[in-house]
Wavefront OBJ file of the C-alpha trace (Angstrom):
o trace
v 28.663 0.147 17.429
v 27.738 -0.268 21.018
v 27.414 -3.990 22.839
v 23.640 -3.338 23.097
v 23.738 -2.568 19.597
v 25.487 -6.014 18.094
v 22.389 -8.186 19.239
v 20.156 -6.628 17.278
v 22.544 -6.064 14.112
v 23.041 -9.220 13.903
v 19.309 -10.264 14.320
v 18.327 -7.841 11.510
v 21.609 -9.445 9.159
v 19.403 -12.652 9.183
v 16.352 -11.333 8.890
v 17.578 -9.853 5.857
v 18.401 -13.024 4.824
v 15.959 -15.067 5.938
v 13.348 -12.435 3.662
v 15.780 -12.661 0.479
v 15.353 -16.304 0.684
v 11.672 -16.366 1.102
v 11.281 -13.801 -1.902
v 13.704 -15.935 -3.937
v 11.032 -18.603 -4.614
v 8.933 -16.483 -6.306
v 10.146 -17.409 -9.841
v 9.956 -21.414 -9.583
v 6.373 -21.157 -7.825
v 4.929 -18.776 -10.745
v 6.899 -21.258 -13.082
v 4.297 -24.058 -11.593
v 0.889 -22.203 -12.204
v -1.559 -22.968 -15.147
v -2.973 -19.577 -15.089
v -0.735 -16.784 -16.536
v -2.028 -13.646 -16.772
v -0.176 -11.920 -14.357
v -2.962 -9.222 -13.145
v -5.112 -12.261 -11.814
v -2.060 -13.856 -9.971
v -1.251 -10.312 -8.772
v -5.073 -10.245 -7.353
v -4.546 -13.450 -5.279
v -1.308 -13.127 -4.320
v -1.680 -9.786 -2.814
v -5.351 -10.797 -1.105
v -3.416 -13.388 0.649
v -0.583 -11.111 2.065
v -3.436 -8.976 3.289
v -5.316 -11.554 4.861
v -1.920 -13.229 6.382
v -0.247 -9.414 7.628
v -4.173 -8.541 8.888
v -3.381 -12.124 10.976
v -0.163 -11.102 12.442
v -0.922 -7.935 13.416
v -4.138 -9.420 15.252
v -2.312 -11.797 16.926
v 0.957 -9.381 17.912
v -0.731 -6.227 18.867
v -4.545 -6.415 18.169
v -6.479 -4.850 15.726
v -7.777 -2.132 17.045
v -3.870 -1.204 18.507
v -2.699 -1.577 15.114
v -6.007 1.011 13.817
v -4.622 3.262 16.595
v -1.223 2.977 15.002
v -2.137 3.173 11.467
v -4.590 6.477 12.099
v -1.713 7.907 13.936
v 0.951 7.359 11.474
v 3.525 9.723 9.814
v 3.661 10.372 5.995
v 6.145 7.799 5.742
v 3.740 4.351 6.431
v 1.326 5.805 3.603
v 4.294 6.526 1.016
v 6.204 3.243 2.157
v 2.620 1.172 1.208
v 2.386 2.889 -2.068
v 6.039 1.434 -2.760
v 5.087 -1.887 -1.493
v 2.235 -1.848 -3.595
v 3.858 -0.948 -6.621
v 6.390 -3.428 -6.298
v 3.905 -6.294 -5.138
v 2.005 -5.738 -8.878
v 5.293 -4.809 -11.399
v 6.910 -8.110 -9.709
v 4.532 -10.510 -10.610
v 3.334 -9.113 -13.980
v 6.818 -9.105 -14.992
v 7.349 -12.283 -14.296
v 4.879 -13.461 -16.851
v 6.282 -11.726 -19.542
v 10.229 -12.369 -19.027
v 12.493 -14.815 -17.176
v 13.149 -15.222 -14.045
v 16.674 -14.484 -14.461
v 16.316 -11.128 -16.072
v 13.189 -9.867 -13.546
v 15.549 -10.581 -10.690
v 18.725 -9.076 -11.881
v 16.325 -5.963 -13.422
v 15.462 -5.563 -9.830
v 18.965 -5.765 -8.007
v 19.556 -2.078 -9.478
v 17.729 -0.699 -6.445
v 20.651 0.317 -4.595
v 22.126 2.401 -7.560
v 18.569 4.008 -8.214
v 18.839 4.526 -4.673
v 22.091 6.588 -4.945
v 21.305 8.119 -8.135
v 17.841 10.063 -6.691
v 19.852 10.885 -3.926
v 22.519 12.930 -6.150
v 19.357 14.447 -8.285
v 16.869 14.950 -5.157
v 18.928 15.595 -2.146
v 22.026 16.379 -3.955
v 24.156 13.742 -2.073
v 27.509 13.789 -3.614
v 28.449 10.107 -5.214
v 31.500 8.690 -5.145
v 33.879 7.444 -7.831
v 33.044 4.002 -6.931
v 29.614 4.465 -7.213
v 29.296 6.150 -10.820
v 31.817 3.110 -12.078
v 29.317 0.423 -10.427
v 26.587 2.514 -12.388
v 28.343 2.491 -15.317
v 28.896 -0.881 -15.159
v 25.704 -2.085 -14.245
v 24.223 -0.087 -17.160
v 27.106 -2.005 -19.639
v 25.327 -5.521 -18.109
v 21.902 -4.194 -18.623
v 22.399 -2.949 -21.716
v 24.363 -6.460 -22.933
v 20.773 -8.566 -21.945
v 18.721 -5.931 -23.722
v 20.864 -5.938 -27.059
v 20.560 -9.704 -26.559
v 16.909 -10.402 -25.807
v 16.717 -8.162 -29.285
v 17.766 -11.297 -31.347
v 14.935 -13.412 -29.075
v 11.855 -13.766 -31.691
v 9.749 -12.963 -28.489
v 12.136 -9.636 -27.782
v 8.834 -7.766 -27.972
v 7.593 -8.921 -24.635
v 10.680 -9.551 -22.943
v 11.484 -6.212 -23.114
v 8.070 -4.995 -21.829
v 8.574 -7.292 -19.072
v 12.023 -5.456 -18.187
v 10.359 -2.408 -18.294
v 7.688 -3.242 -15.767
v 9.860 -5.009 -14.189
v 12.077 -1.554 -13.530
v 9.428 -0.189 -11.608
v 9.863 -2.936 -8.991
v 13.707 -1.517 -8.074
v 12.857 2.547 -7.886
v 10.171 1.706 -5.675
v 12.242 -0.300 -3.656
v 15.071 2.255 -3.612
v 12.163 4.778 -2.268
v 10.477 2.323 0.116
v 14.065 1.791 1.945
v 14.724 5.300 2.216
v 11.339 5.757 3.699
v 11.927 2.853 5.932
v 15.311 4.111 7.317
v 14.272 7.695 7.934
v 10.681 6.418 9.991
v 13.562 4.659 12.200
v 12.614 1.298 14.570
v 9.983 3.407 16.663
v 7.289 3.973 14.193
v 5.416 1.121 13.716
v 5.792 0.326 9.483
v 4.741 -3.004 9.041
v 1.011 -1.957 8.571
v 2.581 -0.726 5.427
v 2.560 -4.397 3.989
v -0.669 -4.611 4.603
v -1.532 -1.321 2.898
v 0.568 -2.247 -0.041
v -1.534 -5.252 -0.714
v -4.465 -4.175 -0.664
v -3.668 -1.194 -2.602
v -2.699 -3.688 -5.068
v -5.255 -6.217 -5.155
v -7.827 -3.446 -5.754
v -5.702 -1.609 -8.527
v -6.095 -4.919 -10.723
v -9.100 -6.272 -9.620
v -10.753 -4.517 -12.347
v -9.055 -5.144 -15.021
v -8.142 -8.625 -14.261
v -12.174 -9.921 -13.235
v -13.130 -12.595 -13.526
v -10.058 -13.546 -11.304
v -11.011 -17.865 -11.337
v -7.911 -19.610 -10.497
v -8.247 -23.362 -10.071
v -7.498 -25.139 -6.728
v -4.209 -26.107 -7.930
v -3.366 -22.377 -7.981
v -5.005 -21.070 -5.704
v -2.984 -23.463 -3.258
v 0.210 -21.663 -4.308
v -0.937 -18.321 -4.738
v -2.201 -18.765 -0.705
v 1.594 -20.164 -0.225
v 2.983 -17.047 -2.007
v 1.209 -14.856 -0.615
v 1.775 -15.859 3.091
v 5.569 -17.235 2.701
v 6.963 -15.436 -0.227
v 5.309 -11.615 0.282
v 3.697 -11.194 3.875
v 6.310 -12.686 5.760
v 9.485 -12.113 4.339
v 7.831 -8.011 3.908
v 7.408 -8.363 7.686
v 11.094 -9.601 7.983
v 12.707 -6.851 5.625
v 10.856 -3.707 7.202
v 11.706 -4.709 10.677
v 15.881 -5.566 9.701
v 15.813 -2.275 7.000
v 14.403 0.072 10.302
v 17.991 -1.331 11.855
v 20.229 -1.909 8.651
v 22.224 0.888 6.812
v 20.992 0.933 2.977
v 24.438 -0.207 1.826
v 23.768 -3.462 3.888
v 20.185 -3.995 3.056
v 21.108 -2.890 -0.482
v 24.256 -5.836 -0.191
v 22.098 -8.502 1.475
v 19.267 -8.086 -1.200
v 21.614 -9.616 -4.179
v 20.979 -12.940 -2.231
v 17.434 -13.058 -3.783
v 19.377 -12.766 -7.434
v 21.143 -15.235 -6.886
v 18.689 -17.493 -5.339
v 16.057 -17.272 -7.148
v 17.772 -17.859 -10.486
v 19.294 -20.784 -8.999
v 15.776 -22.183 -8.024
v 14.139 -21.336 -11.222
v 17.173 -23.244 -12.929
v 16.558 -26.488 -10.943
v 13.006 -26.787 -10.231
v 11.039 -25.399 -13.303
v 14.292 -25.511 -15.918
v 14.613 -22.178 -16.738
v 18.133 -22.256 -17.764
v 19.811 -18.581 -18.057
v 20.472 -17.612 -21.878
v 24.495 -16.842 -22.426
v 23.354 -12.926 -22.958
v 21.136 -12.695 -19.216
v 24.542 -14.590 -17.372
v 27.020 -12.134 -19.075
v 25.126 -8.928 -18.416
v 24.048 -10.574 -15.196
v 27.896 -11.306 -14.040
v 28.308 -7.816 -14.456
v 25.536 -6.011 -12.820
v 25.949 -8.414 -9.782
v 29.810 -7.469 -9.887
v 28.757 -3.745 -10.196
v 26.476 -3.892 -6.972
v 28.510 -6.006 -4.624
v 31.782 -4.117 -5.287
v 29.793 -0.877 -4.367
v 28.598 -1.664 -1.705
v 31.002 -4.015 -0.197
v 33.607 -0.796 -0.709
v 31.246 1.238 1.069
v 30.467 -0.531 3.877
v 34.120 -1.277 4.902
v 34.600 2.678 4.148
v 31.781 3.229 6.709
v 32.855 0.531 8.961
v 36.822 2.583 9.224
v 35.331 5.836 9.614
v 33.302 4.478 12.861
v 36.339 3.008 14.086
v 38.198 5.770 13.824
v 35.220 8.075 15.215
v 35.601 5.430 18.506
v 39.193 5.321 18.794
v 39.516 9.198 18.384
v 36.888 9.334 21.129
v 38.891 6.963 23.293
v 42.096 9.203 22.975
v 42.867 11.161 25.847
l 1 2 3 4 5 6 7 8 9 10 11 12 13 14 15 16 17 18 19 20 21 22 23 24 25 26 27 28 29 30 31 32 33 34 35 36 37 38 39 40 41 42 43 44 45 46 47 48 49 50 51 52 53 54 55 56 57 58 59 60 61 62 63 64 65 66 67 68 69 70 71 72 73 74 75 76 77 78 79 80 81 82 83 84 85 86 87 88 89 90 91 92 93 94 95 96 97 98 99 100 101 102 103 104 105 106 107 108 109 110 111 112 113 114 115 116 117 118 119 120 121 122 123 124 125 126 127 128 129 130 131 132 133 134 135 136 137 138 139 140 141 142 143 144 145 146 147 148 149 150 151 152 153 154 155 156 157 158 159 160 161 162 163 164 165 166 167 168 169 170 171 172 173 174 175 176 177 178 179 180 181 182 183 184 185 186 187 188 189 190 191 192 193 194 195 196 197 198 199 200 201 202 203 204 205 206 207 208 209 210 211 212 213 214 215 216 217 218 219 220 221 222 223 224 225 226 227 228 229 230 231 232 233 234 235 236 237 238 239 240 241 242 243 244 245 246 247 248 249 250 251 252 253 254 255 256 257 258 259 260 261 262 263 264 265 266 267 268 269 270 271 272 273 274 275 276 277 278 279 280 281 282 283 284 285 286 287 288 289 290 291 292 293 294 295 296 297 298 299 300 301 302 303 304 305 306 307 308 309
């Protein structure tokens, strides 16, 4: 990595960061809301991220710059907003229907989705590491579900895993997307997109949307602080990241947000979600801790070699 290069690694590292630990509160906010019905807190939420993004961009570029940008745009914005929007309405619905606990870890699988539609789509070849990290992840997931099957509400918990799957494949596909349109084309209109594409897929079904002020209050705060700007943060660090360390920094919001769900609304972790849990978190980092220090040796050698006379 060149000199010019470092600033702006390390720059995107925190804003990695900075956007798993803005995400992370979703959990103990939702935890604080008298309304439950997840389609009319995925109608506010998401109206507020496009109201905050449609802010930012005004204020950093204009509006009619960012029109120019959006009507000029490659396939990629349009299939990175469907993502966005797909994971902006499974997130929140699944949050109503599961714990916190089990919709975050459900959602840490993205990087293994990632690799495994790479081996069936582009026929990328995996590595040992990777199919033991899938097998292992798949032993955790599989230890919460037999669990949650004792639960006399096992019914909805496992719906809410199930929606809550959606949230990872579209992340492992928005990444992708996001790494391939590169730092020059300009994504984060895709937030916006996302939103609204998901505000108006459950306005429908979810009218009448009435939310009291109490709610509304931290929908607005949700919406602005826990989607819009930490969306913002990830697309610009994941246009400068490699997936293994966007993939790596992402377990943060596991972590996190259980933790904060645990303290502030006491949502304590059932024995089954921290087993299974334990091991699709030791599954993940282990991957791709082993293959960024693989990729970080075969650029050092690549420079050294170079260097040789």
């Amino acid at each position: 990595m060149s000199n010019a290069a470092r600033p702006d690694h390390a720059k995107a590292v925190l804003a990695m960061v900075l956007a798993t630990l803005l995400w992370s509160v979703a959990g103990v906010v939702t935890r604080q809301l008298h309304q439950q019905n997840g389609l009319i807190l995925v109608f506010w939420r998401s109206s507020f991220t496009v109201l905050a993004v449609l802010a930012w961009l005004a204020w950093s570029q204009g509006l009619r710059r960012a029109w120019v940008d959006v009507r000029g745009a490659s396939h990629l914005l349009w299939l990175s907003a469907f993502f966005w929007g797909v994971m902006f309405t499974a997130f929140m619905v699944a949050l109503t229907l599961t714990s916190v606990a089990q919709t975050l870890l459900t959602d840490s699988l993205s990087p293994l989705i990632a690799a495994v539609l790479g081996w069936l789509l582009l026929r990328h070849r995996l590595p040992g590491r990777t199919w033991a990290a899938i097998a292992l992840a798949m032993l955790g997931m599989g230890w919460m579900v037999w669990h949650d099957l004792q639960s006399p509400t096992s019914s909805t918990q496992l719906l809410g895993m199930l929606i809550a799957l959606a949230v990872p494949i579209a992340a492992a596909s928005n990444w992708v997307s996001l790494r391939r349109a590169g730092s020059g084309v300009p994504m984060q209109a895709a937030v916006l997109i996302g939103a609204l594409l998901s505000a108006l897929a459950v306005a429908l079904p979810a009218w009448p949307v009435g939310v009291d002020f109490h709610d509304l209050f931290w929908l607005g705060f949700l919406g602005v602080f826990q989607l819009a700007a930490p969306g913002l943060l990830a697309v610009w660090a994941a246009q400068r990241l490699a997936p293994a360390e966007v993939g790596l920094l992402g377990l943060l919001e596991t972590v996190f947000g259980t933790l904060w769900a645990w303290l502030g609304a006491g949502e304590q972790p059932s024995r089954g979600t921290l087993i299974g849990g334990a091991l699709v978190l030791t599954a993940l980092a282990a991957n791709e801790l082993l293959g960024w220090h693989r990729a970080r040796r075969r650029t050092v050698q690549t420079w050294l070699d170079a260097e040789t006379p």
